[in-house]
Every structure is written in C-alpha cells, then in structure tokens.
N, C-alpha and C positions, 0 to 999 in steps of 0.2 A: 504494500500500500504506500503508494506517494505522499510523503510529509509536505504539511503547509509552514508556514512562519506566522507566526503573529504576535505582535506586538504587545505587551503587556507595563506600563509604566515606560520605563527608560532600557528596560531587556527585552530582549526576544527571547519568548521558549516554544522549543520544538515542539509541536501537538500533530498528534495523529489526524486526519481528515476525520475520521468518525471522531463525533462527540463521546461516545458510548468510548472510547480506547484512550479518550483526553486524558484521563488519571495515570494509565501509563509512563506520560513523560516527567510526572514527575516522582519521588520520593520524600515524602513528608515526615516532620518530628514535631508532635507535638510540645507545646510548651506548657511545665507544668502547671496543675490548674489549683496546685493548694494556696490558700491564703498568704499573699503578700505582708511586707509589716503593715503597709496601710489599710489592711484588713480584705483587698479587694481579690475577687478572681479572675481566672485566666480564662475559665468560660461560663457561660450564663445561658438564660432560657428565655422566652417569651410567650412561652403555654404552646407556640405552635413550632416552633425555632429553635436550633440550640447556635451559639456561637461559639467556637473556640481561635484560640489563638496558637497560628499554627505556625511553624518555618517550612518553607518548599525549596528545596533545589533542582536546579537545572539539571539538565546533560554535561552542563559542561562546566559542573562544581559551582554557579553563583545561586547564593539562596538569598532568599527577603522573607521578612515576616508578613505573614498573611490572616483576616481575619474570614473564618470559612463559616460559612452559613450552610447549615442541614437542616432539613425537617424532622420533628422528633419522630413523626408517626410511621412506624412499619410499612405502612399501606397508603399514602398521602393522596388524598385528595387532589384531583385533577386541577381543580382550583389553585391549590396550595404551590403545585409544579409550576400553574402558568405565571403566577407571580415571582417567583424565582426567575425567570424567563425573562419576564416584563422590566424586574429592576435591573437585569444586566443590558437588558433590549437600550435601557433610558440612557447607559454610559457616556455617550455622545454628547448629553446635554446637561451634564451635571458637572461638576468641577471639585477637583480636591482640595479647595482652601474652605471647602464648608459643606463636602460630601465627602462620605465614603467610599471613593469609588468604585466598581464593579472591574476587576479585572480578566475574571474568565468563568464559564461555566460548564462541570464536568462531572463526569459521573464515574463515583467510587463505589465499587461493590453492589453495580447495579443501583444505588442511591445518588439522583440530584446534590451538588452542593455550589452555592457562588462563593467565587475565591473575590474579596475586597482586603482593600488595602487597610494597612494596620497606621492608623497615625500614635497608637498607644495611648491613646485617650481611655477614658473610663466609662464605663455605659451609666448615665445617668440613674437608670433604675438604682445601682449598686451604691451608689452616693447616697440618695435618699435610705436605702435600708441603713445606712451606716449612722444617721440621724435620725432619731425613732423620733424625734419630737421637731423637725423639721429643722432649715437655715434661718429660720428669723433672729436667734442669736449671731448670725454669719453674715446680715446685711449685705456688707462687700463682697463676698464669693457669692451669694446670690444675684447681687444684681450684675454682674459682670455675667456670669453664667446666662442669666435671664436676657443680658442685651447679646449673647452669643447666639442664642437661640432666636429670636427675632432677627438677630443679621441674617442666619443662615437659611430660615423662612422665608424673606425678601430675596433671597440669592432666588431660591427656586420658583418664586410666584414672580420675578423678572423675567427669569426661563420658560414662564409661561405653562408651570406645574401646578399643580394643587396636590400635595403631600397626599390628603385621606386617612394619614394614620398616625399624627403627631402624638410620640408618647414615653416617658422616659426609656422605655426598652430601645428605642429609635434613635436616643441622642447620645452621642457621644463626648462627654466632657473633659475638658482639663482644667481642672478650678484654680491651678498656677496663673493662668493670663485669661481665662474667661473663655477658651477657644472651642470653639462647637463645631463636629461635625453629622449632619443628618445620616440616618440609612433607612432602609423599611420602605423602598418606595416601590415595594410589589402593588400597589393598588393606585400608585399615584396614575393624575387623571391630568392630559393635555388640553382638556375642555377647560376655557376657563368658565363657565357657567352652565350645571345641568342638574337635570333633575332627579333625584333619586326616588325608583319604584317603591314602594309599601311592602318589602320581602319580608318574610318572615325575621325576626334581629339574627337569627343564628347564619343567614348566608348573607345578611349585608357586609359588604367590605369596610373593614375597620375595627375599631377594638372599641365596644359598647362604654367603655367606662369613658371615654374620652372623648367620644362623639359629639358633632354640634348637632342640635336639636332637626335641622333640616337633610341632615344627612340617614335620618332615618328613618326615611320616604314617610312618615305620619304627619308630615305639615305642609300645608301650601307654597313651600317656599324652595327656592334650590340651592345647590349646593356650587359654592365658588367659595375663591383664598380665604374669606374673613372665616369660612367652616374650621380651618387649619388655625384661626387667631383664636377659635373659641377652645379647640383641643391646645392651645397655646395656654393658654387661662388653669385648662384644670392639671394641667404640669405645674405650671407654676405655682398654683393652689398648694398641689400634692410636695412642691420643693419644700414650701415655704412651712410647712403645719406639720407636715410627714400625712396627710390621712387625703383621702380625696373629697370632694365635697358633697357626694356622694353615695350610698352603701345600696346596694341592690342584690338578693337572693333569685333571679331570672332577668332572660332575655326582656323581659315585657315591663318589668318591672325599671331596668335601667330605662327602657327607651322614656317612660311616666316620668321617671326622676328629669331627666334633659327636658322633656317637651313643657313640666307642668310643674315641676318644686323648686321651690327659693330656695338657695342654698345660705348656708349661714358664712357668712364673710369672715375672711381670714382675724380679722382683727376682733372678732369678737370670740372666735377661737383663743387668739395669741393677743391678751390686754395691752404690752408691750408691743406689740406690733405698729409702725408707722401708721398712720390712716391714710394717707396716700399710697402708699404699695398697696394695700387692702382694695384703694378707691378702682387702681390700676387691675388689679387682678378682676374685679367683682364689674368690669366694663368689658371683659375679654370674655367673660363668661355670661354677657347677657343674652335672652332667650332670640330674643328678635338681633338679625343680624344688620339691620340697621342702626343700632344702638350699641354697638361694638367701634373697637379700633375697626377703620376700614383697609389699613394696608401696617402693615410688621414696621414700616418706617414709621410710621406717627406713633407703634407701639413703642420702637427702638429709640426715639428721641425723650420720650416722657422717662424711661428708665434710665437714660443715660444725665436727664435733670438731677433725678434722686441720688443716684450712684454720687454728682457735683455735690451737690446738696450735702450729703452723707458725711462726704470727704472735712468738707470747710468746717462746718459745724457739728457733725453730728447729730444732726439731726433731720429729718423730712417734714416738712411742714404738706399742707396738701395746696394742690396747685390746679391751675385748671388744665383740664385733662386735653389731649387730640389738639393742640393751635396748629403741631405739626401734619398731620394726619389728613394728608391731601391722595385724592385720586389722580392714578394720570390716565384715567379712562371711565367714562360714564356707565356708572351702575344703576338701574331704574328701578328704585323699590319693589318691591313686589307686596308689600300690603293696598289692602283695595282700600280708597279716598273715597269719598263722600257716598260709602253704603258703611260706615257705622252702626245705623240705625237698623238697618237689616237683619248686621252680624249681632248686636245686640237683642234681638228678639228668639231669635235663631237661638243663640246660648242659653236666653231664659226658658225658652222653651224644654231644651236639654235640662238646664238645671229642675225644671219641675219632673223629668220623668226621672232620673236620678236618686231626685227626694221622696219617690213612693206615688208620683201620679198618676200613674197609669199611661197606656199608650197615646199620642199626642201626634196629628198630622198638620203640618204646616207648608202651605202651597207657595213658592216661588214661582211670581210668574215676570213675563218679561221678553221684549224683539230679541232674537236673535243677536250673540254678539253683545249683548248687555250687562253679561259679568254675572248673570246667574251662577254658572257652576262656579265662579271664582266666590263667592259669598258662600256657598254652600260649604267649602272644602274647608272655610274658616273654622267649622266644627271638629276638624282632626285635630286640631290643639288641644281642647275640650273633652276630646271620647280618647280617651287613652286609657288600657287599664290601670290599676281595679276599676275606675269610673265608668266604665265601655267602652267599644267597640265600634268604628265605624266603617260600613261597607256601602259601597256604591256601585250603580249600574246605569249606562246611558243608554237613550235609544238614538240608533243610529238609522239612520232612512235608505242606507245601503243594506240593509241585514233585515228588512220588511219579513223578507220568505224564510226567519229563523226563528221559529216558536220558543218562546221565552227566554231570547238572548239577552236582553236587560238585566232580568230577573236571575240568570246564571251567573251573571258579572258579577252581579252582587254578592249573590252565594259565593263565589270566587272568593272573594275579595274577605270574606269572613270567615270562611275555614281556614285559609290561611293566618287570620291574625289566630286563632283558636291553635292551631295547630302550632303557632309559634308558644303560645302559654306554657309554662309550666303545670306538671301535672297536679302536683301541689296544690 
C-alpha cells in the first residue's frame, strides 16, 4: 500500500492511506496519569470522552506530546463517531492560540481517537474540583481565567462558529497568565443562526446542565453565539461558587430549570462576593437572549474593568454593565411586539388549567401571515414539565388527502416529550 504524507503541526508523519492502518505509524507512551503535586491528572473524563495525555513518535524517532480523545463507550454511538469526525473536519478554521487543535484522526484497536495538541494547560473541570467552595476567594485567577475564556469564545464566533457545548470539561486552562484554550467542538454549528427541533433532551446536542434555554428546541427562539454566552455564564457560575446554579435529577427536569427557574445569584451564594461579578454572571445567564451580553467582547471588556478595578483598589464597585457590547451584525429579536396582550391571555388561560380548571379552549384567529403560530408557541416557555407538556399540529392544505395528519403531528410531538421523561 502506497504511503501519503501529511502534515501535522511543524512535522510530517508517515500514515498509511487507510485510516483504519493510521495507528500503525505510530508508537505511543503514555504519560502517567497519577496525581501531580498540584493535585491534577494526566487524564480525565466527560461522561462521554476520556482524555489522556499521550507522547507519539515518528518513524523517524521525533515525538511531541499529544492530547488523544477516545470514546468511553465499547459500542459508541454513531452520533458520538461523527463528532469526533466533525471536530477534526473544523481544523482549518480554528487556530492554536485559543484552540486545541485537531491534528489527526485514527483508529487504534479498531476504536476512533482525535490526536490534539497538548499546550499543557489544565482542563478546567479539574480546577474547579480542586476548589470545593469555588474562586471567589481567587478574584485574580478568576477573572483572568474568565476574560481567557471570552477571548477564546470571540476567536470562534469571529470564525463564524457557535461552540454548542461550552463547559468546563471543554476549557483548557492555565491560571499562570489566564490562557484558555477551547476543545469539544464535535457539535459546533457554522450556522450562525438556527433553530433547534423539540428532540427529546437525551439526543439534543450538548451537555443539559449548561445549555441556553433556546437550545432546547422548547422555546420560540433560536439558537446563535449569545447561546454559547449563556453556557459562558453557568461556567462561570460553576468557577466562581464551585456548584452550578442549577440541580436537576432528568432530562426534563434540566431543560424546566433553563426555560423557567430563577437561579439564585452568585452573590447571594458567596456574601463576600463583588456585586458586580455577580451582576456580570447573572446577565450571561439571562433567560431571554436579548437580555444577555450580545457578543464575548462586550463580555470580555466588562471583566477586564473588574480585573483594573481589583488590581488598584481592591475592590469592585458595580458598574454599568455592556457600554462595550456592540454588534457588528444585525440580530432581529425574535420576541413578538405589540401581541403582548394575546400572549398574556394565552398564559392565563394555561395558568387556570394548571390550577385544577378543567379543560379550556381558546381560538386564535387571524389573515394569514399575522403571527398567529408565532403567539401560540409563546406557550412553550410556560408548558415545561412538571407544569406540562406542549404538542402541536398544523394543517397544511398540501396534505388535504391525509386523514388526520394535524392530529398525528401533535400526537408526535407529545410522545416524544413523554418519552423523553423520566420514569420516575
């Protein structure tokens, strides 16, 4: 079989034309994985991932350390492969002063793995476990850390990315100089604006506990970069507290906590807590993504006040938030303007069958193009469980000759949130 060359960093190594024979060309040594003095390890997990820290050598004696991404699961999920796939697919467009980046992907012992480069940084997960009680004592490596993480956000929604999965297991830190590099961008999305289907939580793309509210196909709204400022938020939460804001026992149950519960705010957590970094956190993590930072620079300049602030006086006084927080591209709300009055009757009506009223029909009516279904879907905010369940079906005037195609939609549409519940 004819060898190819390909380029990997600043070396070439020699790989076989089949993927499936790529592990051949190299010989690997792991590096060990016991606890360092700084308490951290050599490899880690993310429930679906394991990472280790590996060294590879050439054919021709040069090695570099490498960080090698496997699936845990025996039998992985089709799904689980093509994202592995996807994050080496993205290499092209990501960069190493604030990625990880993808250098090759090969198969060992019949098992997937993407070989990324090691900058030796630390997985943020690992940090946070090391502080049971979070950085709010650490101020300075927090907020250095937290504008790393907003730089390296802005890098990829420049690139025209939307991460999908920002979460400590993702970040890679050096709390020496504040330097972040992202990984985890098997789901990342070159759309910068779409909408996510109402799937059951267990096969939405992304990690439930960190999700923005519209990424969980149960609200009228879509998903674009502020989605990634809101999973931005509950890191930073989680940095700052050590706990997330948070606790959910099922799929169904997180997605309620994101669409529909006030979280209690860092600072009321941590008394000593700034009320500014509190103010900052508790805006990244608003429900409505209009009401958020709308770009990682207007977040990255507000933490980089505090950090000044910090420095001079020690102390953070609160400030007003976003002056910098400019778009360089027109986002158009998508909450519906002067049908208030609709959406408020609509809820109440919900709220009485909720409170033991009994069944309750309410007719929308209206031309064509008027924003009915867009008032109606207002209610997926509203019907989340435990409170219920909403399913919907339209008629469509192409599908006349399909005897109770509406009526199936709907059905659709509600065995699957059913089937997402826990049995519990």
């Amino acid at each position: 079989m004819d060898d190819t060359v390909q380029d990997i960093g600043k070396r070439s190594f020699r790989r076989s034309a089949s993927r499936q024979e790529a592990a051949a060309a190299f010989v690997h040594q792991k590096i060990p994985t016991s606890p360092r003095e700084d308490g951290l390890q050599g490899a880690w997990n993310d429930g679906d991932r394991i990472f280790t820290r590996e060294i590879y050598h050439d054919d021709y004696g040069a090695s570099r350390a490498v960080l090698v991404v496997r699936l845990i699961a025996e039998h992985p999920a089709r799904a689980s492969l093509d994202r592995l796939a996807h994050e080496y697919g993205l290499r092209s467009e990501l960069e190493r002063t604030w990625a990880a980046m993808p250098l090759n992907l090969i198969t060992q012992n019949g098992h997937s793995a993407l070989l990324l480069e090691d900058s030796g940084a630390a997985p943020l997960r690992q940090l946070i476990g090391l502080r049971r009680h979070g950085m709010a004592a650490e101020l300075p490596i927090f907020l250095r850390l937290a504008i790393g993480i907003a730089a390296a956000v802005g890098k990829a929604h420049e690139r025209g990315l939307i991460h999908r999965d920002i979460k400590p297991s993702n970040i890679l830190a050096n709390t020496a100089d504040g330097k972040v590099w992202l990984t985890g961008f098997g789901v990342a999305s070159r759309i910068s604006r779409e909408r996510q289907a109402p799937d059951p939580p267990e096969i939405i793309a992304g990690s439930l506990a960190y999700m923005a509210p519209e990424q969980t196909g149960r609200i009228n709204r879509s998903v674009d970069s502020r989605s990634d400022l809101y999973a931005v938020g509950i890191t930073l939460y989680e940095m700052l507290t050590g706990k997330l804001p948070f606790t959910a026992s099922d799929p169904m149950e997180w997605v309620h906590c994101h669409i529909a519960k006030r979280p209690v705010s860092p600072s009321e957590r941590i008394k000593k807590l700034p009320r500014g970094i509190s103010a900052i956190v508790m805006k990244l993590i608003s429900k409505n993504a209009e009401e958020r930072y709308q770009t990682a620079a207007g977040l990255e300049a507000d933490l980089r006040r505090a950090l000044i602030e910090n420095e001079r006086s020690g102390r953070i006084e609160e400030f007003p938030l976003g002056t910098h927080d400019l778009q360089d591209r027109l986002l158009v709300p998508e909450r519906p303007y002067g049908r208030e009055l609709e959406v408020a009757v609509l809820l109440a009506a919900c709220d009485r069958v909720v409170a033991g009223g009994g069944p309750t029909l309410v007719l929308v009516s209206g031309h064509a193009g008027v924003g009915k279904s867009t008032v109606v879907n207002e209610l997926h905010r509203a019907l989340v469980p435990p409170r219920g369940l909403f399913a919907s079906g339209k008629f469509d005037q192409n599908q006349r000759d399909v005897p109770y195609a509406s009526l199936a939609q709907a059905l659709q549409s509600l065995v699957r949130a059913l089937l997402a519940k826990s049995e519990a």
